[in-house]
Each structure stands twice: as C-alpha cells, then as structure tokens.
C-alpha positions in Angstrom: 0.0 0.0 0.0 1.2 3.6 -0.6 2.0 5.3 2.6 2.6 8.9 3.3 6.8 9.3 3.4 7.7 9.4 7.6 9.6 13.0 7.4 12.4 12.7 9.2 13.1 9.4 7.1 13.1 11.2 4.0 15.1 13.9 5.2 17.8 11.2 6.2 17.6 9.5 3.1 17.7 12.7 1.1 20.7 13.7 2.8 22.5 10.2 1.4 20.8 9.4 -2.3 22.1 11.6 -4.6 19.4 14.1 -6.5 20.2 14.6 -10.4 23.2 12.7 -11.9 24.5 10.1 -9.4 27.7 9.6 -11.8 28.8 12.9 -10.9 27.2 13.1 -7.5 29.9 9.6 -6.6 32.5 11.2 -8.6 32.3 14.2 -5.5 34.7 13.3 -2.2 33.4 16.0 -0.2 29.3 14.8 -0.8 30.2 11.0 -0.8 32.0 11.8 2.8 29.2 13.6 3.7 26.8 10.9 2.1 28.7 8.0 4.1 28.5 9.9 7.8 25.0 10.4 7.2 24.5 6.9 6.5 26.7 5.9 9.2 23.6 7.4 11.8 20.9 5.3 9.8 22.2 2.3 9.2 23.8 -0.7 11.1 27.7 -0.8 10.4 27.3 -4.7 9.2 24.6 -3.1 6.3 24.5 -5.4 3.3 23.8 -3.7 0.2 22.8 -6.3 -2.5 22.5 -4.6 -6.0 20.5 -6.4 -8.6 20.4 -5.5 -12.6 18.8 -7.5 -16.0 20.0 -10.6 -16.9 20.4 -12.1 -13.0 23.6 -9.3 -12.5 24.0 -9.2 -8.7 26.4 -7.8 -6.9 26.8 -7.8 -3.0 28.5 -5.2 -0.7 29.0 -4.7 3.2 29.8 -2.3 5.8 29.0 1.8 5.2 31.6 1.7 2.7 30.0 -0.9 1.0 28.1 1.6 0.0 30.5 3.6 -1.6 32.3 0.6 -3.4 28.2 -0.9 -4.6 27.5 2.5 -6.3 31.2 2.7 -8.1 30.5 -0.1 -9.4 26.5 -0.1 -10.3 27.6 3.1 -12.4 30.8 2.5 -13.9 29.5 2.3 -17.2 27.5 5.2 -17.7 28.4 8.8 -17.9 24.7 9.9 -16.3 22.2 7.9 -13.8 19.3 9.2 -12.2 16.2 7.9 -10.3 12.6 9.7 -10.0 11.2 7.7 -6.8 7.4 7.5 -7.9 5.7 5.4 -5.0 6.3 4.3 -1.3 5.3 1.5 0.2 4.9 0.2 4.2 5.1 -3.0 5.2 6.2 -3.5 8.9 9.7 -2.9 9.5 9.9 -2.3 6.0 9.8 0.8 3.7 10.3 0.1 -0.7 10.5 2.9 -2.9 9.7 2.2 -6.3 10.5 4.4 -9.2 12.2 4.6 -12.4 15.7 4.9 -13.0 17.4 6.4 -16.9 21.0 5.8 -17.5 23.2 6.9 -20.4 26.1 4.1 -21.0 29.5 5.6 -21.4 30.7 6.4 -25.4 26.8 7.0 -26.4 24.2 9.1 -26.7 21.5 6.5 -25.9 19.4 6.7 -23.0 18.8 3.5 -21.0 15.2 3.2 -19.0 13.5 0.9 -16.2 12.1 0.4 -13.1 14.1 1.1 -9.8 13.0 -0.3 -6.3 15.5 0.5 -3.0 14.2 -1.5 0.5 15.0 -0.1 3.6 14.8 -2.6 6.7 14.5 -2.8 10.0 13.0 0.8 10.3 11.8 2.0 13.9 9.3 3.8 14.4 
C-alpha cells in the first residue's frame, strides 16, 4: 500500500541518495563523505547492500563503505544515472520505494530506461 513518506526518514535518506546525476554526485569526495557519515547514523555498520540489474547481474556489498564501493561499481558504465522515486510502500519494518531509474552508458548518446526499487529494513518507528 502507498504510505505517506515518515519526514524525518526522507530527510535522512535525502541527505544520502544523490538528486540529479548520481555519476557525478559519486564522482564528488566531499558529498560521498558527507553521504557516508549520514549513512553511518541510519544504518547498522554490518549493512549489506545487494544490487540487482537485468540478466540475473548481482552484486553484494558490506559495511557503510560498501556503500561507496556498490554504487562505483553499479555506475561504472555510464556517464549519467538518475532515479525519480514515484511510490512508497509500508510494510512493517519495511519501507520500498519504487521508481524509475534512466541511464546513459558511457561512449553514447543512448538513454537507457526501467524500473528502480530500493528496500530499507529494519526501520523503527
């Protein structure tokens, strides 16, 4: 069911998704330090990041820096990435946003499209 976004979850969240182009968003050291410390007061330090792409592509990460090393390499091969989150949805503990993410691979001018879902567990009220 769609829920109305908790507030001060979004704010955290904003404050460690990138808005606009995550390519150069990661490419910043400054915002990815600032991205990681804000993680680091959301999330358990044993966080497992499991990113999942067409074609059964998986790739798993731990730890906060996980993070950092997940997104290097989820957009290595494009030049831009973005995601419009369209739709939250509750379910216990758990909060999935569902949206739609465009990339443009690396060399091209060709724009890549398709759904995007992120899950956020263990939330507390």
């Amino acid at each position: 069911m769609a829920v109305e976004p908790n507030p001060k979850l979004l704010a955290q969240l904003s404050e460690i998704m990138p808005t606009g182009n995550w390519v150069e968003a990661m490419a910043d050291e400054e915002g990815v330090r600032a991205r990681l410390d804000s993680l680091r007061e959301l999330a358990w330090p044993d966080l497992e990041i499991a990113m999942v792409g067409p074609g059964g592509f998986t790739g798993l990460f731990h730890g906060i820096n996980g993070f950092r090393e997940a997104w290097d390499d989820w957009l290595r091969p494009f030049d831009r990435y973005t995601v419009e989150i369209e739709e939250l949805r509750e379910g216990g503990e758990h909060l999935v946003a569902l949206g739609r993410h465009q990339a443009t691979p690396k060399g091209t001018e060709a724009m890549v499209e398709g759904a995007a879902a992120l899950r956020a567990a263990g939330l507390e009220e």
